[in-house]
N, C-alpha and C positions, 0 to 999 in steps of 0.2 A: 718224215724228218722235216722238220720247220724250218722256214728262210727269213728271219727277221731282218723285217726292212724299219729303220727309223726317220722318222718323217719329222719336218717343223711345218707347221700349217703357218702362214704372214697371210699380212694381205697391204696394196697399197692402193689408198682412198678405196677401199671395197672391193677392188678386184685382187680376188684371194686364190693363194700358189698353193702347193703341197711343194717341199723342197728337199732335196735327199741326196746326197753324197751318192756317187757313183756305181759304188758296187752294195748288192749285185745289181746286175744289169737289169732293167724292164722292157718288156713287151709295152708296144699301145694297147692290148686288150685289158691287161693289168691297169694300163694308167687309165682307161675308160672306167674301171671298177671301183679303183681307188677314188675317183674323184665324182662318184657317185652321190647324190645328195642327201638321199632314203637308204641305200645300203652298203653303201664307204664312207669314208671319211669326210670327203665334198670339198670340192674345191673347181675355179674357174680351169684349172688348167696344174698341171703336177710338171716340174723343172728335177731335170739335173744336174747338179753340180761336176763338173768331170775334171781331168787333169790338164795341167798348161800346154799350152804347145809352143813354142816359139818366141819365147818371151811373155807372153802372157800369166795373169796369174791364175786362172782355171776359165774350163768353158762350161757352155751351158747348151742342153739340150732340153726343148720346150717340147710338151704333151699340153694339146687343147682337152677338152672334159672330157672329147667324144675318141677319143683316143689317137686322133692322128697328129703326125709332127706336123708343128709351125717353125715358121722361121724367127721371131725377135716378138718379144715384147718387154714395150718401157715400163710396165708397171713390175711384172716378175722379172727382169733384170735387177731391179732395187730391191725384190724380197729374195731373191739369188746370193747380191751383194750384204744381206743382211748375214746371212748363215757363213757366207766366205770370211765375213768380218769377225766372227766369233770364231771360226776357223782358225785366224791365225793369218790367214790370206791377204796378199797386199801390204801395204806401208801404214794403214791406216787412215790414210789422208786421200789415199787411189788406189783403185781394182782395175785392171786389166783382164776384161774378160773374150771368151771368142765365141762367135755364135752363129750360126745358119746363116745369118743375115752382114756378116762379118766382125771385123774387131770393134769393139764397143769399150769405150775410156768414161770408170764415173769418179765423181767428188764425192767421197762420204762424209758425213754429217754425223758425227757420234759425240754422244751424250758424255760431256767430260767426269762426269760422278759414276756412268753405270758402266762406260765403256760399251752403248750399244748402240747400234745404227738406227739413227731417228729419223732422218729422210737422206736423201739421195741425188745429186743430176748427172744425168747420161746425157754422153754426146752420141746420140741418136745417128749421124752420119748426114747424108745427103737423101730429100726428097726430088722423089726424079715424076716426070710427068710425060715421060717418054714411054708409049704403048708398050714400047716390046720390053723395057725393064719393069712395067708395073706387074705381072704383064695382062695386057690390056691387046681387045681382038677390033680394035678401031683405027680409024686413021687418025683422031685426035683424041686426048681424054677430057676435052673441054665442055661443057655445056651437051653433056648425056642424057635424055630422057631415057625414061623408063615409066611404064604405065603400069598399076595391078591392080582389080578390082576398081576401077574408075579413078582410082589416084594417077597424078602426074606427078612426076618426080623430075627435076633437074639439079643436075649438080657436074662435078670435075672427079675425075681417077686421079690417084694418084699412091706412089709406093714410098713406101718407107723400109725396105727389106719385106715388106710382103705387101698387099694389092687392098685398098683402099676405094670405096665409092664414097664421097661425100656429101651430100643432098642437104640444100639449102630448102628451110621449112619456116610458116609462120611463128609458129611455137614447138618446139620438140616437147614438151610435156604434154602436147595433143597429137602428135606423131603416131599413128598406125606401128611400131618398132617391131611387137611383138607379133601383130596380127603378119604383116609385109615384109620383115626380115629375113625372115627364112625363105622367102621367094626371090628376095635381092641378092639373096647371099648366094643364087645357086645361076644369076644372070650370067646367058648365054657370050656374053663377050668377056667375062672375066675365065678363062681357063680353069683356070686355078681356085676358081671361088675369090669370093672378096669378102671385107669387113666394111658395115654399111655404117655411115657416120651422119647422123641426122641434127643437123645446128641450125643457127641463130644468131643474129649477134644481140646480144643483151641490149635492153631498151637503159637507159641511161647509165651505161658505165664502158667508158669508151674504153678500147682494146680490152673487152671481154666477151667471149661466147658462151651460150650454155649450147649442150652436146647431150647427147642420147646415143648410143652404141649397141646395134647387132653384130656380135662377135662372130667370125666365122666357126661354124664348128665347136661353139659354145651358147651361144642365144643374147638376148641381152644382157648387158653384166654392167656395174654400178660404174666402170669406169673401165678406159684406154688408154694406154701409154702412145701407143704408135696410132690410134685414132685421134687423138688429143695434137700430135704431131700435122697430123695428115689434113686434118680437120684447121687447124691455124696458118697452115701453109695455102690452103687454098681459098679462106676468108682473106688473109694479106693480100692474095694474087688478085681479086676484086675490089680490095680497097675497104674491105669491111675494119681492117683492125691495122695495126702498124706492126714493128717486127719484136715487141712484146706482148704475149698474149696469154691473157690468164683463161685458164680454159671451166668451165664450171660445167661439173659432173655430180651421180646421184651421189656418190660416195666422198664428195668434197671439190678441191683446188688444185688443178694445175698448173704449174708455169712451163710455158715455151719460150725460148727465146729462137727466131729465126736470124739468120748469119749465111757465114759459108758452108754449117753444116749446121741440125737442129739442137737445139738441148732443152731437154724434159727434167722438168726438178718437181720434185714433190714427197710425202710421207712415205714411211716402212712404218710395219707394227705385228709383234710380233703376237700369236693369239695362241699356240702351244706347241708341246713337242708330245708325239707318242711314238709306237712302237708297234707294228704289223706284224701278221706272220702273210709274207706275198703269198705262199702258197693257196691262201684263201681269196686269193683276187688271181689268180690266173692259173689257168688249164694248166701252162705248160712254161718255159722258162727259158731267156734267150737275149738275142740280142735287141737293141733299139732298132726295130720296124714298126713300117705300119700296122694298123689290125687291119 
């Protein structure tokens, strides 16, 4: 007996979701198969759509590619908010949504001819630079080395709802990401693993950075919502950019604004809808755990 699962694949500036109403439930082993690149469907990471709790108008539960839960991200909150919007979900104008990472309020941006969500800005929350909420196994997250294969690395921790290494670099289009990523992303003082964020500030275009990203638990990916976050918060804290910061990614344009909490704005786009049968992506059937 077959368990059709329907899916919309988005992606926003390149870093692309798999998104899916709630039931039936998924396993991470499942969301590791589905988001396979050679023998699923592929995708950065697979989201759930779930139901409100407390006011809100639905939550979201995030699968990184490799099948484990993360807690928030700003680029699949906005392709979340895409599919809640043709849902029905919301006022049209704002989503209230709930997540790992907590309650997350966005602006949507929709197309007055198609009635569909063309970009997005989430209010991101508050970036903290306090070890124990990054969480970070240091006494400071400030000016961290890290060495691998004769690289030096310095840079600032910091969380945005999940753990952030930032590493200031001559040029990020010559960054080691792929070679050293996966070695950073497994450093011994992040507990939890971290998302390594490799910038720059752009040579003549003042408050702008260009960015490179090793996602944790997914590799590098064309683009970050909460690295793009994390990453402008701690070029501001040096002096590199002011408290607007366009972020420059493979997959296009970011905008941050930092405040009293952050907000990430940028595109949704939606690339198709199809139709699974899960039972060809997972052993067995269940609730949302880890694999």
């Amino acid at each position: 007996m077959s368990t059709p699962l329907a899916l919309v694949k988005l992606h926003a500036t390149g870093n692309d979701f798999l998104v899916c109403d709630a039931a039936p439930t998924i396993r991470g082993d499942a969301a590791e198969r589905l988001c396979d690149r050679h023998t699923g469907v592929g995708a950065d990471g697979l989201i759930v759509l779930g139901p409100p709790e407390d006011g809100a108008d639905c939550s979201m539960v995030l699968f990184n590619a490799d099948g484990h839960l993360a807690e928030m991200s700003g680029n699949g909150i906005r392709c979340l908010a895409w599919l809640a919007h043709r849902n029905g979900l919301g006022d049209g104008k704002r989503l209230v949504v709930d997540t790992d990472a907590g309650r997350r309020e966005i602006d949507l941006d929709v197309d007055p001819v198609t009635d569909e969500l063309r970009a997005a800005t989430v209010d991101m929350g508050l970036v903290t630079f306090d070890p124990a909420n990054i969480p970070l196994d240091a006494p400071n997250p400030f000016d961290l080395e890290a060495i691998f294969h004769g690289t030096r690395y310095v840079g600032d921790a910091a969380g945005m709802g999940n753990p952030h290494l930032v590493l200031l670099v001559d040029d990020p289009r010559a960054a080691r990401v792929t070679q050293h990523g996966p070695h950073l992303e497994h450093d011994d003082r992040f507990p939890n693993g971290t998302n390594v964020e490799f910038i720059a500030a752009t040579t003549g275009e003042p408050g702008v950075i260009d960015m490179r990203v090793w996602e944790r638990g997914v590799g590098e990916t064309l683009s970050c919502g909460t690295g793009a976050c994390a990453a402008a918060a701690v070029a501001n804290r040096r002096g590199l950019v002011g408290e607007r910061v366009v972020v420059h990614v493979a997959g296009g344009d970011l905008h941050v604004e930092l405040g009293e909490t952050i907000r990430l704005g940028g595109p949704v786009a939606h690339v198709f809808d199809t139709t699974v049968d899960l039972d060809d992506f997972s052993p067995t059937l269940g609730g949302l755990t880890r694999s």
